[in-house]
N, C-alpha and C positions, 0 to 999 in steps of 0.2 A: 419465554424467549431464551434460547443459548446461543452464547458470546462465543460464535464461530460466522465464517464465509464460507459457506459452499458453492457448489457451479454445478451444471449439469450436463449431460453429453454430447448432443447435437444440439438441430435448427428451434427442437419444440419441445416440450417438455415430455416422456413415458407417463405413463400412469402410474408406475410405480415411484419415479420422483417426485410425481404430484403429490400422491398421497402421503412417501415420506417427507414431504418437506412440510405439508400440512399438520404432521403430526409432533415432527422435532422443533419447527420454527425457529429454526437460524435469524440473526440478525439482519442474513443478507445474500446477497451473488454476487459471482465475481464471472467473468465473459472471457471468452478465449477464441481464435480465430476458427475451432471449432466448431462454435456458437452463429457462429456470422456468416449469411450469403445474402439476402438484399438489406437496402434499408424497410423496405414494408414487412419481413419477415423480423428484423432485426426487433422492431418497435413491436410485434406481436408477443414479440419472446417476454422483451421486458413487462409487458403486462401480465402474459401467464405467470411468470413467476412474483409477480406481485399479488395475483389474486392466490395462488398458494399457500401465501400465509396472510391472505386477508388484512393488510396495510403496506400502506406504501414505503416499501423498506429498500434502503441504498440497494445499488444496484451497482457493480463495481465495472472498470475495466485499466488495463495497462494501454495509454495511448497517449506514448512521449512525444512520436516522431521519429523521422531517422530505424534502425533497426527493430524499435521494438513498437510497432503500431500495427493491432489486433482490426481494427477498422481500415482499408487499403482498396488500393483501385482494383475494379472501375468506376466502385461508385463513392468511397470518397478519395480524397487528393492525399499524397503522400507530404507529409510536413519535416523541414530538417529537423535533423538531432537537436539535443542540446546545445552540441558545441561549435555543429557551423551558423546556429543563431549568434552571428559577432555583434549584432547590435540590438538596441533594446527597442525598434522599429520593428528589426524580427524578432526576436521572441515576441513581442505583441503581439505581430501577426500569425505565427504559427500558435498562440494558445486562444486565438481570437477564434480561427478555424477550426482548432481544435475542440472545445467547447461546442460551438454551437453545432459539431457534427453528433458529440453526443448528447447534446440537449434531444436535439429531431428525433431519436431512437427512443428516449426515456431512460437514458443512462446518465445517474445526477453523482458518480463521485468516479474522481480519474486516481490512479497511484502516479501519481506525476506533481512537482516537479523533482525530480531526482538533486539532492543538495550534497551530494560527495563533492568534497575538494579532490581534484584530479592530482597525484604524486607521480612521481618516477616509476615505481612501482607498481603505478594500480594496473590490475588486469582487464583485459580486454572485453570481463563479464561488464563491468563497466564500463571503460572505455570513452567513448563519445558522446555519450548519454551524460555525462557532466559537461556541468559549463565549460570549468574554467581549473587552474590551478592559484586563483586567488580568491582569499574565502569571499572577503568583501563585492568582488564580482558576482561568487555563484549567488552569495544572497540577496545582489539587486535583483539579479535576472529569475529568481526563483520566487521573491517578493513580490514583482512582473506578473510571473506566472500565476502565482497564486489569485494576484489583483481582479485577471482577468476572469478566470474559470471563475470565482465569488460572483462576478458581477451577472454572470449566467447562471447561477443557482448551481453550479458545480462543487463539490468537496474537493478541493486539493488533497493527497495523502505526501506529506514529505517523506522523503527514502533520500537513503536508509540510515535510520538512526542509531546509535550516536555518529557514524559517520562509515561509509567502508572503501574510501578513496585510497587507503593505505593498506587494502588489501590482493593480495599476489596471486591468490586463486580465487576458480570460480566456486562460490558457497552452493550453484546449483549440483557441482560433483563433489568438491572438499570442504574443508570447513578449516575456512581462511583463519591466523594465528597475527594478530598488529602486535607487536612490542615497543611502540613507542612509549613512552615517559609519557605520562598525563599533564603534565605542561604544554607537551606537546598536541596534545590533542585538543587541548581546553584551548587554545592559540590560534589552532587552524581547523580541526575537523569537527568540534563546537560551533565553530563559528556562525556558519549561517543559519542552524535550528536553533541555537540561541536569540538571534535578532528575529527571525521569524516569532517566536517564542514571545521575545520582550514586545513585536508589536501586537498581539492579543488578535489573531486571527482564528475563524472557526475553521481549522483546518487540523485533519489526521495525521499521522505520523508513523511510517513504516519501520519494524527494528529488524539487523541486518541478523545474521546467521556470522556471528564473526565473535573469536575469542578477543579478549581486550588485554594482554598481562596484568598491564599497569591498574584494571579492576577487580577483572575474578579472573585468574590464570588456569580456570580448571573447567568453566561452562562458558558456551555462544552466549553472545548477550539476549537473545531470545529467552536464553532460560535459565539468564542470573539477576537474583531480587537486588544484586549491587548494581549491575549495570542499568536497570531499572531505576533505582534511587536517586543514581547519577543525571539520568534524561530527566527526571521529577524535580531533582533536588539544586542542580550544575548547572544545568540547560533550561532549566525552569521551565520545561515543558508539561503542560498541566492537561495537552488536549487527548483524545483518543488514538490510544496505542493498541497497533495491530502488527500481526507479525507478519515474519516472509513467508514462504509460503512452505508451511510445517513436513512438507512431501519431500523438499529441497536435501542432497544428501550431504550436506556442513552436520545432519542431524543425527544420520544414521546412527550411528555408535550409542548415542545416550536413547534410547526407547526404540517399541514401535510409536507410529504417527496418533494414536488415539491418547498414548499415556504421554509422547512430548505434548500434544493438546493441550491436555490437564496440567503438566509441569508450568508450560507458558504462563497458564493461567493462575497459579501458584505466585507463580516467582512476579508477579503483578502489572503483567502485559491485561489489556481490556480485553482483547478480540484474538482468536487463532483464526488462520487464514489458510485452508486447504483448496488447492485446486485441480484434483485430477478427475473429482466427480466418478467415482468409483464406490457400486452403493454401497459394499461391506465395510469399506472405511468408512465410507460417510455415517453408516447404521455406529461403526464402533466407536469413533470419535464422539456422538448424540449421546451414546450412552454412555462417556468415561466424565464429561465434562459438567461443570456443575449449570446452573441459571445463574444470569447475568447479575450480574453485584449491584448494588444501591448507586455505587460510587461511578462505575463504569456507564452505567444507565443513565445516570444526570450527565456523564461527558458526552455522552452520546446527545441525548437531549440538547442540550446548550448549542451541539456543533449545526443539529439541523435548525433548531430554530433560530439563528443566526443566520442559515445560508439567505441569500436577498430574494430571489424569484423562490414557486414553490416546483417543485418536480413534478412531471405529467405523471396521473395514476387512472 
């Protein structure tokens, strides 16, 4: 098994995706509104790609609410944002729908809930997708969130980590620069992965495409072993780290997308996370990155066998 996410093009899987994925056995998929036209289609898909590598492996999707929900009408209900859930009635109720829309499909881990503290600054890539600009806020309502999705057998992934509420651009074209002092961050953009963190949930953790000064002034936190340390060591974040998504261009400059892979995985992120499903990447990322680590494997481990229901296979 190698410690990447892949995805695939359309409604059903090629033969040629089948068989590569049979061959390279990625940890997992990830789903894009490419992927999706009915729910009976929807729920075929995820089992193809579960018999593909032959066990029941995560099966990923982005499905906050608000702007970014890959699942959408006719056939399911569109749920607010983050941040016009003003109370913790709604947010219950939009991650209560939320869940069990991807339960029905056989889609058991969401990248949600988003735990940026919203600033003056942050950009519009985030935007509404955060709660709140109080950390204490985002981390009730993201603790909420998490409560809910566990209770249905869901994987929460927190994003994005250490925090990119303080970032100006968008990492999916630049590659955002925070210069705040680490006091500062450790105060407010710490905040709520740390209490997540301290309350010992089996939950993922997205890391952002954002330089940090006040850490490594010279690499994204993706692909620095300090910024890394810091979520491990600061945030006492111990559960499985996955990154944004390695295609994103915050990355351009330092590699192509096979060798930032490999860096990720270096600099001691668990998982790389590609999603354009483009097979000569997918073939060269397979072949740059190593097998899943001892250590990464047991986080992986821990996080499913903790989640409460088991996932349709």
């Amino acid at each position: 098994m190698i410690p990447v996410i892949f995805s695939n093009q359309s409604f059903t899987l090629s033969e040629t995706e089948r068989r590569f994925f049979r061959e390279s056995n990625p940890l997992g998929f990830i789903l894009f509104k490419r992927n999706i036209d009915t729910p009976a289609q929807l729920k075929r898909l995820t089992s193809e790609l579960r018999e593909s590598v032959g066990r029941d492996c995560p099966i990923l999707i982005d499905q906050e609410g608000g702007r970014v929900q890959r699942m959408a009408t006719p056939h399911w209900a569109l749920c607010p944002s983050a941040q016009a859930c003003a109370t913790v009635d709604d947010v219950r109720a939009a991650a209560e729908r939320i869940a069990t829309d991807l339960v029905s499909v056989g889609i058991d881990v969401n990248c949600a809930p988003v735990l940026d503290v919203l600033n003056p600054v942050t950009h519009q890539a985030i935007g509404d997708r955060a709660f709140s600009d109080d950390p204490t806020e985002v981390y009730e309502k993201g603790r909420l969130t998490c409560d809910v999705f566990l209770s249905h057998g869901v994987t929460p992934v927190i994003k994005h980590m250490p925090g990119q509420g303080r970032a100006d651009v968008d990492s999916h074209h630049d590659l955002p620069v925070v210069r705040a002092e680490m006091a500062e961050l450790d105060a407010v953009d710490f905040h709520p992965f740390r209490r997540i963190a301290m309350d010992d949930l089996p939950v993922w953790g997205m890391m952002a495409h954002v330089i940090y000064t006040a850490i490594d002034p010279n690499r994204p936190a993706t692909l620095s072993p300090d910024v890394v340390r810091v979520i491990r060591r600061v945030i006492g974040f111990d559960g499985l780290l996955v990154s944004d998504d390695v295609s994103m261009g915050a990355l351009k400059s330092f590699g192509n997308i096979a060798e930032n892979c490999k860096s990720m995985l270096e600099s001691g992120l668990d998982i790389a996370l590609y999603c354009w499903a483009h097979q000569h990447e997918m073939e060269a990322i397979a072949a740059a990155v190593p097998a899943m680590s001892r250590a990464t494997l047991e986080r992986y481990d821990r996080s499913r066998l903790r989640r409460r229901p088991a996932a349709p296979f």
